[in-house]
C-alpha positions in Angstrom: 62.9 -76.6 57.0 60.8 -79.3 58.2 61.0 -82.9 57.0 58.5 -84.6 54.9 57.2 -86.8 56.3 55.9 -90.7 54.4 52.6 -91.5 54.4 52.3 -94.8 56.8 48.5 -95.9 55.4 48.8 -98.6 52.8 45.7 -98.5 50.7 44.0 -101.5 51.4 42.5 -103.6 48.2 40.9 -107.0 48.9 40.7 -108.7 45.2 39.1 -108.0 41.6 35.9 -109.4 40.6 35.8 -110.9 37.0 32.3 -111.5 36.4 31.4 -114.4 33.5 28.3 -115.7 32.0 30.1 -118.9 31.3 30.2 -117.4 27.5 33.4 -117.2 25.3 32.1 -113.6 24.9 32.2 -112.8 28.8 35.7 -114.5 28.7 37.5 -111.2 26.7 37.6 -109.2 30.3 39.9 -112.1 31.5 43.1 -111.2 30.1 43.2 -107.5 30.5 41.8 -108.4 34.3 44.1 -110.8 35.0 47.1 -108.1 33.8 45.2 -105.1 36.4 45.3 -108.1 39.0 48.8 -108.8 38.5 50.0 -104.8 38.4 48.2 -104.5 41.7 48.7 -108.0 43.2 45.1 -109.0 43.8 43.7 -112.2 44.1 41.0 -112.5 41.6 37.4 -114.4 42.1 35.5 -115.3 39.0 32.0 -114.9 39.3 29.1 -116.7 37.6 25.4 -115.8 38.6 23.0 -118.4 38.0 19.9 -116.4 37.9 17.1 -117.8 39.8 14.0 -118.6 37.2 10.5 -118.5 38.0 8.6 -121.6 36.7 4.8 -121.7 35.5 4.2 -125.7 35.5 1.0 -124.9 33.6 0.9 -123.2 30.5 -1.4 -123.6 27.5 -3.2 -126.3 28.6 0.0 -128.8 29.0 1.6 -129.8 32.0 5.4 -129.4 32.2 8.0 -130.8 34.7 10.1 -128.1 36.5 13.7 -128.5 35.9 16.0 -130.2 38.1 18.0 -127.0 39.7 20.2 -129.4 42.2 21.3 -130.4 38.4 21.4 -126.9 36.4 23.5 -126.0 40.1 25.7 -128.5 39.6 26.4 -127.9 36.0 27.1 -124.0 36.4 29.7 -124.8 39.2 31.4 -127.6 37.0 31.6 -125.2 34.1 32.4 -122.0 36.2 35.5 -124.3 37.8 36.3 -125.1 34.5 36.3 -121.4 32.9 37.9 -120.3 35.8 40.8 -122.8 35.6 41.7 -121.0 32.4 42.3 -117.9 34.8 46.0 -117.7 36.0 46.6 -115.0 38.6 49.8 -115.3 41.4 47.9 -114.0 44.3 45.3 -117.1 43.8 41.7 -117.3 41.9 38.6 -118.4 43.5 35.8 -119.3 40.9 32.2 -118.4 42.8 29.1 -119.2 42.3 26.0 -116.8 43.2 22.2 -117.9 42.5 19.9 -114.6 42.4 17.1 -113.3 41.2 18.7 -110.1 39.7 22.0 -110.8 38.2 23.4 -107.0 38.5 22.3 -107.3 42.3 23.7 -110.5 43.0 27.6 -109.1 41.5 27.1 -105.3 43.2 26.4 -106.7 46.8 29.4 -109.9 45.8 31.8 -106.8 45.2 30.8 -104.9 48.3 31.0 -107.6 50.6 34.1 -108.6 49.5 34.9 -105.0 49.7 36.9 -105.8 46.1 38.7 -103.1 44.7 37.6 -103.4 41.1 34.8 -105.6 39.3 35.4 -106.2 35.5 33.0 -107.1 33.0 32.7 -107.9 28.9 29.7 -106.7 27.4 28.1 -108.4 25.0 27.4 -105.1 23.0 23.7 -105.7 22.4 21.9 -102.4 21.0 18.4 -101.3 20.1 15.6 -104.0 20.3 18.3 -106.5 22.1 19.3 -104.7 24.1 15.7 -103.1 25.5 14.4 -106.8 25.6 17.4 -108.0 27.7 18.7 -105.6 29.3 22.3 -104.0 30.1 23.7 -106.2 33.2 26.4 -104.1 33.1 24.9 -100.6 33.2 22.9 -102.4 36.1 26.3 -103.1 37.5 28.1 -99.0 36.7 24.2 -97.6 37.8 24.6 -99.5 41.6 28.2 -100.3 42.1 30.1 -98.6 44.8 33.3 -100.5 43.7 35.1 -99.2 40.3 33.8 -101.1 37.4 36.1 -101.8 34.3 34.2 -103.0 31.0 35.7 -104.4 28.1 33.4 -103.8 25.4 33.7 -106.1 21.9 36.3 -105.1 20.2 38.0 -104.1 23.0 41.2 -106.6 22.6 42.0 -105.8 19.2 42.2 -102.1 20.2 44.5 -103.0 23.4 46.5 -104.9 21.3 47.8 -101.8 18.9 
């Protein structure tokens, strides 16, 4: 009879991407990420996106100033560091900072460059006219992602909590 034999390949996962918007609402996907991170032993990087924002300086006959992004830039990083802090994970947590054009885009290439192993994501459960107006970031995310995506939709902690 022959032996069986072990495998010898160790799957090999990088870290978990916890996206944020900087909003107590994006924050639900932390604890039920930071539990997955933990099982598997993953360091975890929070990411914000500060979406890049075109600027008309003239509008409607008035004259306006653009806004200070070295400011806005500075401000997203202090709050990301500060959200991110609130994240505790034993394999580490990196809070990182993307500026893009397309939010969606920005976190799929993020994950694939990182080659991360999961990305996790609240939604802010938007429907109908909302949702149309402002779109799904994470649908863009599950449409385009080659790396699993896990989202916690509202409600999602009280029914993990039963």
């Amino acid at each position: 009879m022959a032996a069986l034999s072990t495998p010898t390949h160790r799957v090999c996962m990088s870290c978990l991407v916890l996206t944020t918007d900087l909003s107590e609402e994006s924050q639900r996907a932390f604890a039920p990420a930071v539990a997955l991170a933990e099982k598997l032993e993953l360091p975890i990087q929070v990411v914000a996106v500060l979406e890049e924002i075109t600027f008309e300086p003239v509008g409607g006959g008035m004259v306006a100033m653009p806004p200070d992004l070295e400011t806005i830039r500075q401000d997203w990083q202090s709050e990301l560091e500060r959200v991110a802090a609130t994240v505790k994970c034993q394999k580490g947590v990196k809070p990182v900072l993307l500026e893009a054009a397309t939010v969606s885009q920005a976190i799929v290439e993020h994950a694939a460059a990182e080659r991360a192993s999961y990305v996790c994501m609240a939604t802010h459960g938007r429907s109908g006219l909302r949702r149309l107006l402002l779109g799904s970031v994470a649908e863009q995310v599950i449409r385009h992602s080659n790396v699993p995506v896990i989202v916690y939709p509202p409600g999602a902690e009280a029914a993990a909590s039963k």
